[in-house]
FIROKOL-343744 format. One line per 5 residues: number of its first residue (from 0); for each residue y, z, x of N, C-alpha, C, O. Coordinates in steps of 0.02 Angstrom, whole numbers, plus 32768, in hexadecimal, padded with zeros to 4 digits. Layout:
<rs>
NUM) Y Z X Y Z X Y Z X Y Z X; ...;
</rs>
This chain:
<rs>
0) 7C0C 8368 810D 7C0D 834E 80C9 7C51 835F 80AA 7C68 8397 80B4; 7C75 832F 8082 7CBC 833B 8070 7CA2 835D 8023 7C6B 835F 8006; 7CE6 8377 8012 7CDD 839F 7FCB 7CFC 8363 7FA5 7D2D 8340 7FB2; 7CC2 8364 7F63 7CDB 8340 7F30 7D26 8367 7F19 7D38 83A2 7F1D; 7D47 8328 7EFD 7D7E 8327 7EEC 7D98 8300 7EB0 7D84 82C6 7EAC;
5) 7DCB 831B 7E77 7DBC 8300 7E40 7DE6 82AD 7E52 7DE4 827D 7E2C; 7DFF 82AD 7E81 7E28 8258 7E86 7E0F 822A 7EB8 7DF2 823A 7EED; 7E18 8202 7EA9 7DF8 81BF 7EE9 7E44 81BF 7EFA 7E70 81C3 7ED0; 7E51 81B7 7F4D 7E76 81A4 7F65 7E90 816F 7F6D 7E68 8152 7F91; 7ED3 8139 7F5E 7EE1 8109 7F73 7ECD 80E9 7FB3 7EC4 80AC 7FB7;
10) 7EC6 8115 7FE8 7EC2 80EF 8027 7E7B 8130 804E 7E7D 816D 804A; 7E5D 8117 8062 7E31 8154 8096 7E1E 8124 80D8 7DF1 80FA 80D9; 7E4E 8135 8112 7E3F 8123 8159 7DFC 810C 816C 7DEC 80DA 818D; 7DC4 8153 8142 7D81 8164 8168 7D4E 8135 8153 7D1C 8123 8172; 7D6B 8120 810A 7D41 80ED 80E9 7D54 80A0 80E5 7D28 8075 80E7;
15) 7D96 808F 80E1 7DB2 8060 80CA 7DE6 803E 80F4 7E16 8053 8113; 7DCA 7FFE 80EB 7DFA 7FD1 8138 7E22 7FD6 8142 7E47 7FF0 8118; 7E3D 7FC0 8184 7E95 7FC3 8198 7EA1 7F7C 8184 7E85 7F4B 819B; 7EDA 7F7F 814A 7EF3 7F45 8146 7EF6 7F0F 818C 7EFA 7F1F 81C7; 7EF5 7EE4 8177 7EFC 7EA3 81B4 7F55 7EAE 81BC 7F7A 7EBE 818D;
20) 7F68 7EA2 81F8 7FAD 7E91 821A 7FCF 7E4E 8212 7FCA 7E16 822C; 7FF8 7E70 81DE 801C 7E37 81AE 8068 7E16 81FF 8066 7E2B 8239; 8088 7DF8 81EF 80DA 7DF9 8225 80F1 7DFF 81E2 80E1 7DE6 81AB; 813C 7E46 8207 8155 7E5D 81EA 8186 7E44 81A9 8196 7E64 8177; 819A 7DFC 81BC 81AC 7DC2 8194 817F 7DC7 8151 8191 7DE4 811E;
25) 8149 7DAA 8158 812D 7DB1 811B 8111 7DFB 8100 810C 7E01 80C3; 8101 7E32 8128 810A 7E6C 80F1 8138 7E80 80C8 8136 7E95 808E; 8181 7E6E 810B 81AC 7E66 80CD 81C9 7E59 808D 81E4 7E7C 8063; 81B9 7E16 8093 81AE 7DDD 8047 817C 7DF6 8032 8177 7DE5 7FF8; 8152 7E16 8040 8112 7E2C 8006 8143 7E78 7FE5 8154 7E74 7FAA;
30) 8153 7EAC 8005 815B 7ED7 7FFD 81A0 7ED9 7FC6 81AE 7F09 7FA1; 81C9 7E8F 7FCD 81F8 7E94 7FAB 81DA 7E66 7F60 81F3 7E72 7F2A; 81AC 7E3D 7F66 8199 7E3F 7F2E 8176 7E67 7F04 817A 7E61 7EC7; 8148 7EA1 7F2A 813D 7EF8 7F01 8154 7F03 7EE9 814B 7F06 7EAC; 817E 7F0F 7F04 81C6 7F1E 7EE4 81DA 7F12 7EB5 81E5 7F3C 7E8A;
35) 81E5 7ECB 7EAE 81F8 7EA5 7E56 81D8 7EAF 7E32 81EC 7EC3 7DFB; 8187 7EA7 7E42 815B 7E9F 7E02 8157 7EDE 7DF1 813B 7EE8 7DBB; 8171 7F1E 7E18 815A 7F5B 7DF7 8190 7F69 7DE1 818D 7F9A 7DBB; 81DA 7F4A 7DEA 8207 7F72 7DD3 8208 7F6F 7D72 8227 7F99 7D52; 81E3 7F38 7D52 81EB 7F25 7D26 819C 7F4E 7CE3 818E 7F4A 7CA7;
40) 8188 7F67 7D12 814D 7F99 7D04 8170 7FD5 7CCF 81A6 7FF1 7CD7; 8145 7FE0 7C9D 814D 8007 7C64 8135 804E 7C80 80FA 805E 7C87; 816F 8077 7C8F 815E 80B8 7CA4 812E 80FA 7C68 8114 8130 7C75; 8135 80CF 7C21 8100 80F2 7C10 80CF 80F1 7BFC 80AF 8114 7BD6; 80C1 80A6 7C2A 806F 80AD 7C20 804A 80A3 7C6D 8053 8087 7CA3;
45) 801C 80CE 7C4B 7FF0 80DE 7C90 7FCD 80CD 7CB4 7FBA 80EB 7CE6; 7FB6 807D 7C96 7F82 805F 7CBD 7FCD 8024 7CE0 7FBA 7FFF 7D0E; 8004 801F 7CD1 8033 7FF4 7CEF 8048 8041 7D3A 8052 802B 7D73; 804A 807B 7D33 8065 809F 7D79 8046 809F 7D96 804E 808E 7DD1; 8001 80BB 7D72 7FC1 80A8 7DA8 7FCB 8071 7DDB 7FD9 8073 7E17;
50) 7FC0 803C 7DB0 7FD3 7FF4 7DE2 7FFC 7FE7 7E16 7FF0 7FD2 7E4F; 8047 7FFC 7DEC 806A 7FED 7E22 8060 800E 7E50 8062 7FF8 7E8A; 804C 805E 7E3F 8059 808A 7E7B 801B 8077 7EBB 8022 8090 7EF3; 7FF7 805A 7EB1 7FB3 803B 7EE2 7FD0 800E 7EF3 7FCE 8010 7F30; 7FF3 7FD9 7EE0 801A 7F8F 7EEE 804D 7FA6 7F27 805D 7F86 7F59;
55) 8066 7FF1 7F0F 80A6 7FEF 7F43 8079 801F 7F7D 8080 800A 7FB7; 805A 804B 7F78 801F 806B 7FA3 8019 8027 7FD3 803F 8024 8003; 7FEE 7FF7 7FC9 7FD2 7FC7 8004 7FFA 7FB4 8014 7FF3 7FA9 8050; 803A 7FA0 7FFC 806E 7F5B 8015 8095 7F8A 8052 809E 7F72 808A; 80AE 7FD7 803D 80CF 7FFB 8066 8099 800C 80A9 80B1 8012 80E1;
60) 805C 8013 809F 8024 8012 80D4 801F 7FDC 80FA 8002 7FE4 8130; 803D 7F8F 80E8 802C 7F65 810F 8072 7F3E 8128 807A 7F0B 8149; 80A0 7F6A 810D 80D8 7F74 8115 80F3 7FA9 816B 811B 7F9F 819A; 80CE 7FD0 815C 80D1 8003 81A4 80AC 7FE5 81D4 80C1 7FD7 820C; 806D 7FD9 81BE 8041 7FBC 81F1 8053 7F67 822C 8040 7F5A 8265;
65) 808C 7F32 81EC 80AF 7F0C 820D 80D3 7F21 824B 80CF 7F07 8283; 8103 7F63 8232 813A 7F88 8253 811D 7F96 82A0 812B 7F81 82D7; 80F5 7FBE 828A 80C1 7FDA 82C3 80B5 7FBC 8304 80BE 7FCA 833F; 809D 7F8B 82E0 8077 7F54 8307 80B4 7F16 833E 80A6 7EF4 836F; 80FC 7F1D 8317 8126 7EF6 833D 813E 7F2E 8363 8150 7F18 839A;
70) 8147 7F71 835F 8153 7F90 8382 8123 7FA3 83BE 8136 7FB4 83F6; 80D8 7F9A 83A5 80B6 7F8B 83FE 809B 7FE9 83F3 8094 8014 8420; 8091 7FEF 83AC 8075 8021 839D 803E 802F 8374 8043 801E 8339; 7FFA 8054 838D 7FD6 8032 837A 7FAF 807A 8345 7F97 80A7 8368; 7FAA 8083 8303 7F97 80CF 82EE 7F7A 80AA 82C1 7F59 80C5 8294;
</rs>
């Protein structure tokens, strides 16, 4: 049994899918549009870091996982 904890995790392996295997082409273009839409994000408000920071969480996750995967590596 795991110990409660006061935060939900962005990502949990044990519970929550492996993104699908994007080609690295288009994670790219996704990852560089993250990028934009968060660069323009109001750092003091909190429901905009929140966001981005989950927006850039998955995109960099499916971002590695592209990488991975052309490399013939499989984690």
């Amino acid at each position: 049994m795991t110990k409660p904890t006061a935060y939900t995790p962005l990502f949990d392996p044990a519970q929550d899918p492996t993104p699908r295997v994007q080609p690295v082409d288009l994670a790219l273009d996704v990852a560089r549009e993250a990028l934009a839409n968060c660069a323009t994000k109001n750092v003091h408000e909190r429901a905009q870091m929140i966001s981005a920071a989950a927006s850039l969480h998955v995109t960099l996750h499916q971002l590695v996982i592209a990488l991975d995967a052309e490399r013939g590596e499989g984690r």
